[in-house]
N, C-alpha and C positions, 0 to 999 in steps of 0.2 A: 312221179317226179316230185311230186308235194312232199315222198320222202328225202327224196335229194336233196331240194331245195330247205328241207327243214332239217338236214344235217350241215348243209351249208349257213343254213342263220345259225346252227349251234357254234357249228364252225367260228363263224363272222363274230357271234356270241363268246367263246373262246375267246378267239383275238382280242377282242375289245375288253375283256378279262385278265389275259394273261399282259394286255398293255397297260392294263390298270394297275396291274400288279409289280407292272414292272414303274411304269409312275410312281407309284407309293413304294416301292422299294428303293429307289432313285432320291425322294425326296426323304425318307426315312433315313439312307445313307449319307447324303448330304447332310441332313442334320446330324446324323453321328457326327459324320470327318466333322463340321462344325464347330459341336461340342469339344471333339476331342482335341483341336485347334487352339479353342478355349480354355481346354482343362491344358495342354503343352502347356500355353503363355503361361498360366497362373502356377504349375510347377518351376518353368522357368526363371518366374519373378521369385519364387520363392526359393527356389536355389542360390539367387542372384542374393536373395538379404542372407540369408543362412551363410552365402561365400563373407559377406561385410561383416556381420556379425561376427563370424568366425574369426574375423582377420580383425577386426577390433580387441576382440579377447585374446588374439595373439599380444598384439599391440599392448594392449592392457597388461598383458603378464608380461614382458620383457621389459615393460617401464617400471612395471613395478619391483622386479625380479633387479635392475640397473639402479633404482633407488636405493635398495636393501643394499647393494653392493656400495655404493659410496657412501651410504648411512654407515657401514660395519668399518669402513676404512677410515673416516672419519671420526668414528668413536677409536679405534684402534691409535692413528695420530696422534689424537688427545692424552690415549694415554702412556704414548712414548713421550708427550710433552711433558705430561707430569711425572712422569720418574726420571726424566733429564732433570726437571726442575728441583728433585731432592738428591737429584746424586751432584749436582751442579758443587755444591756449599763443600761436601766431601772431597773434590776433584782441587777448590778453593784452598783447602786447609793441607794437601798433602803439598800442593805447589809454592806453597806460603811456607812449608816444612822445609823443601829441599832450597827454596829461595833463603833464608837465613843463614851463614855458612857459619857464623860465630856461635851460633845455638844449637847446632846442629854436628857430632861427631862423624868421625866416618863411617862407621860403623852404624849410626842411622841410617846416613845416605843408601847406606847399601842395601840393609833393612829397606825405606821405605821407598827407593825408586822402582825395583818390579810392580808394588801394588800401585805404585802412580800408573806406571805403566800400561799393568793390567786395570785399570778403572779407565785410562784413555782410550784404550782397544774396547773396550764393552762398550765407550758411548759412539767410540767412530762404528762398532758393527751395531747399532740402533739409528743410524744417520745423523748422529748430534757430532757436529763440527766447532773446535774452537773460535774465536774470533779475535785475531792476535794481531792487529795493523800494527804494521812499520811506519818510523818515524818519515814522517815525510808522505804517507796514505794521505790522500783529501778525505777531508771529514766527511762522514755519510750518517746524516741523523736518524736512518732507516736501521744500522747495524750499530751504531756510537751512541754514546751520550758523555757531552763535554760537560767534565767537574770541572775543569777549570779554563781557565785562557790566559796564553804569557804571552809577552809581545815580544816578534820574532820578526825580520826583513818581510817586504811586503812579500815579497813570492814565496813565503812559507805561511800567508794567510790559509785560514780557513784549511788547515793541514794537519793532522795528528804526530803531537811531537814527544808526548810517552802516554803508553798502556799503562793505567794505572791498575784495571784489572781485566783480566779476559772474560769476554762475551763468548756464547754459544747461539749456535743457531741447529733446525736439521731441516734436514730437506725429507718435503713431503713426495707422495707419488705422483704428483703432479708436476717433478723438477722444482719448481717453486720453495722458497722456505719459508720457516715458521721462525721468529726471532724469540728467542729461549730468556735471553737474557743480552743487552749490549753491553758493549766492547767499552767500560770506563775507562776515556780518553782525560788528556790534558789536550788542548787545540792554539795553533800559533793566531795570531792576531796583536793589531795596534792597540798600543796603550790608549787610554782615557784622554789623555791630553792631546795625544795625535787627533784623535774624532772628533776633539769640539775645534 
């Protein structure tokens, strides 16, 4: 019996072995899942900054990528302004040309109204628009500028009553315009004596 019983404590010995084993395997695993719980979160977190990051540097390039694009259209603008600004004086002198009738044969005319013509078409397809108010337009000190003032009935105050010379304006891509040059008005208004 002393064998039985001494393969039974081996036994008993086992067991309390293969539970120990199983304890420290249990507790071993636990501490993995644990760790690995802790290493999830901290890839997690670190996916989580990598996604902001990421998305900030998006951010960042399309701001900056949207800057460059109204920087170029803006310098672009600028420089349809300034070649309006020297074709303007040219567009001046042909108009100034066909406006003289006593100076002017017919044979000019015919000569130089295509090139008016065509110098009017090249600034309407660059967005530069005349600015030609009719008598009787309310004065607009945004697109006008009054050389002079004649005194005219009160309800033709404050009214454009001749274009002395044409104003240009273009419209940028914003709809909005850019004033090139106003529109030199004479403007209706009371005499001196009437005001004091």
């Amino acid at each position: 019996m002393t064998n039985e019983d001494d393969t039974i404590i081996t036994n008993d010995e086992h067991i309390e072995m293969e539970e120990a084993d199983i304890s420290d395997t249990e507790a071993t695993t636990a501490d993995t899942i644990k760790g690995l719980r802790e290493k999830i979160k901290q890839l997690e977190e670190e996916k989580r900054t990598l996604r902001e990051e990421s998305a900030h540097a998006k951010a960042d390039f399309l701001n900056a990528r949207r800057r460059l694009d109204e920087e170029r259209i803006r310098i672009e603008e600028r420089v349809e302004v300034r070649y309006a600004e020297e074709l303007v004086p040219l567009f001046d002198s042909f108009a100034l040309a066909l406006a003289h009738n006593e100076d002017t044969t017919a044979i000019d005319k015919k000569d130089i109204t295509p090139v008016y013509q065509q110098l009017r078409a090249i600034l309407l397809a660059h967005g530069i628009e005349s600015l030609t108010p009719d008598k009787g337009t309310p004065f607009n000190p945004e697109e006008h500028e009054a050389l002079s003032i004649i005194e005219t009935p009160a309800d033709a105050h404050d009214t454009v009553q001749q274009t002395l010379q044409i104003g240009f304006r273009r419209k940028r891509s914003t709809g909005e315009y850019t004033l090139i040059r106003p529109a030199r008005v004479v403007v209706g208004g009371s005499s001196v004596a009437d005001a004091a």
